[in-house]
C-alpha positions, 0 to 999 in steps of 0.5 A: 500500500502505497499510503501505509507507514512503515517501520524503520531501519535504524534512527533515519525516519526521525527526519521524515516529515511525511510520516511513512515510517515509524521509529517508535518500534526502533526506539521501544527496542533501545529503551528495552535494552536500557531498562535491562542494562540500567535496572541491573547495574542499580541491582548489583550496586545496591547488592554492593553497598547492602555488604556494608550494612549488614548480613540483614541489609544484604539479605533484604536486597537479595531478595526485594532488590531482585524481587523489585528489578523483575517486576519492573522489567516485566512492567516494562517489558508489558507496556512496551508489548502494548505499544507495538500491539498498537502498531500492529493493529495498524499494520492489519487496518491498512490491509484491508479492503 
């Protein structure tokens, strides 16, 4: 369909002022990717500084901290699937008659 957005390679559809392509689908992947490497690297420091506070502080980053860091990636894991539902559903509206 001549009409239909499309999603982009890489970051250049940020300039395309027609709006054919989408980049939001390119950017919900960086995102994804930097909540894993930012979520997990705010887990090992709190494990870290939790050693110099104590057996109980540890222990209770241990097990909250990692308890907190899977919900939150999966909270973000579920909004981002949700996003991309809606573009899906756009991609099969455009296809039919």
């Amino acid at each position: 369909m001549a009409n239909s957005a499309e999603t982009t390679e890489g970051l250049s559809g940020i300039f395309d002022f027609t709006f054919t392509k989408f980049v939001t689908p390119v950017i919900i992947k960086i995102l994804y990717i930097l909540v894993l490497v930012f979520g997990g690297l705010l887990w090992i420091i709190l494990l870290i500084t939790s050693i110099f506070n104590g057996f109980a502080a540890f222990l209770g980053v241990l097990v909250f901290g990692t308890l907190g860091f899977l919900m939150t990636v999966l909270l973000y894991r579920v909004m981002f699937e949700l996003v991309m539902v809606i573009f899906a559903i756009k991609e099969n509206t455009d296809r039919l008659p």
